[in-house]
N, C-alpha and C positions, 0 to 999 in steps of 0.2 A: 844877438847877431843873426837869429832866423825867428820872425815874426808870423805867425799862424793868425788869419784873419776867418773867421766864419760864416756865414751868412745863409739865409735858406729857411731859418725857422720859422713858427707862427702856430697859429691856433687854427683846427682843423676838424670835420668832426669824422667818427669811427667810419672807415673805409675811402677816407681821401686819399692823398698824396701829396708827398713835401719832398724836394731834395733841396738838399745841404750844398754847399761848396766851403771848399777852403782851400785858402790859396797861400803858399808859402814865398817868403820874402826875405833879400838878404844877402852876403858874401856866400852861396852855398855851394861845396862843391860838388856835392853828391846827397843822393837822399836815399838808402836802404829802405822804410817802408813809411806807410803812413796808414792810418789807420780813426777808426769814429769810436767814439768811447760814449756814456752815458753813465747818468747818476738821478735817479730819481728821489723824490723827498723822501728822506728818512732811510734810504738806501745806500747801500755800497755802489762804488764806482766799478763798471763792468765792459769790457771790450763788448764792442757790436759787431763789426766789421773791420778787416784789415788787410793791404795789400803788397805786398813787397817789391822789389826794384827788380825780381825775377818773375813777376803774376801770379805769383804765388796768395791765394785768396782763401781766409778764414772769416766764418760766422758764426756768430752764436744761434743754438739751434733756436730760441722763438723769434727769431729773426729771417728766419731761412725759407728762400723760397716768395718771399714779401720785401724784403730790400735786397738792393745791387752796389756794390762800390766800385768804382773806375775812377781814372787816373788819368790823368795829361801831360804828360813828362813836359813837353815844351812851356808849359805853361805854370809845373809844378803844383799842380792842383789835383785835391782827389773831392772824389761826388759820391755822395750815399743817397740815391733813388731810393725811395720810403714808396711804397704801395699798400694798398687794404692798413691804414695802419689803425691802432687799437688802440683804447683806452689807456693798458699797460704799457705802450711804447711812450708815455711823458717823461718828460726830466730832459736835463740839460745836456747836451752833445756837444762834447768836445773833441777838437782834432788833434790828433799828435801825430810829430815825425821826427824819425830817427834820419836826422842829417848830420854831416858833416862839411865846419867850415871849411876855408882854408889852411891848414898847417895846426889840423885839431881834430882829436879822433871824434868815433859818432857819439852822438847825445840828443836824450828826449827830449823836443820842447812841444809846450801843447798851447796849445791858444786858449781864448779867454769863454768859449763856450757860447752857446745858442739856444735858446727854450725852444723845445717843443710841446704842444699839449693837444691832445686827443682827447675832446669830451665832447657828448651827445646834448 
């Protein structure tokens, strides 16, 4: 019922920059927050960045200070602006958001994910 599309990835090398988009779709009545996730090979799956329906803004600290997430309510889209990025920032980005439909409380849906890769 709400579909997460992503797009923005690619291959870059140490100290480029990438932003992401996703854009959400759907009967949706509302959206509480949305937020960028990451999982690198052989790793655990780890919040990056997240933003809430109040601007409420969380980052993981090796993230902080090198990427930006914002948000376009009208368009239901959020952006993670990636700067100086590093080697260690690979692995796949995904979006999630806590929406709700019509005549349904909220629930996470995440979309299908985007490779990033930082190498020299």
């Amino acid at each position: 019922q709400v579909q997460l599309v992503e797009s923005g990835g690619g291959l870059v090398q140490p100290g480029e920059s990438l932003r992401l988009s996703c854009a959400a779709s759907g009967s949706i009545r509302s959206i509480n927050a949305m937020g960028w996730y990451r999982q690198g090979p052989g790793k655990e799956r780890e919040l990056v960045a997240s933003i809430t329906s109040g601007g409420r803004l969380n980052y993981t600290d090796s993230v902080k200070g090198r990427f930006t997430i914002s948000r376009d309510n009208a368009k239901n889209t959020v952006y993670l602006q990636m700067n100086n990025l590093k080697p260690e920032d690979t692995a796949v980005y995904y979006c999630k958001a806590r929406a709700a439909v019509v005549m349904s409380p909220y629930y996470d849906y995440w979309g299908q994910g985007t490779q990033v890769t930082v190498s020299s």
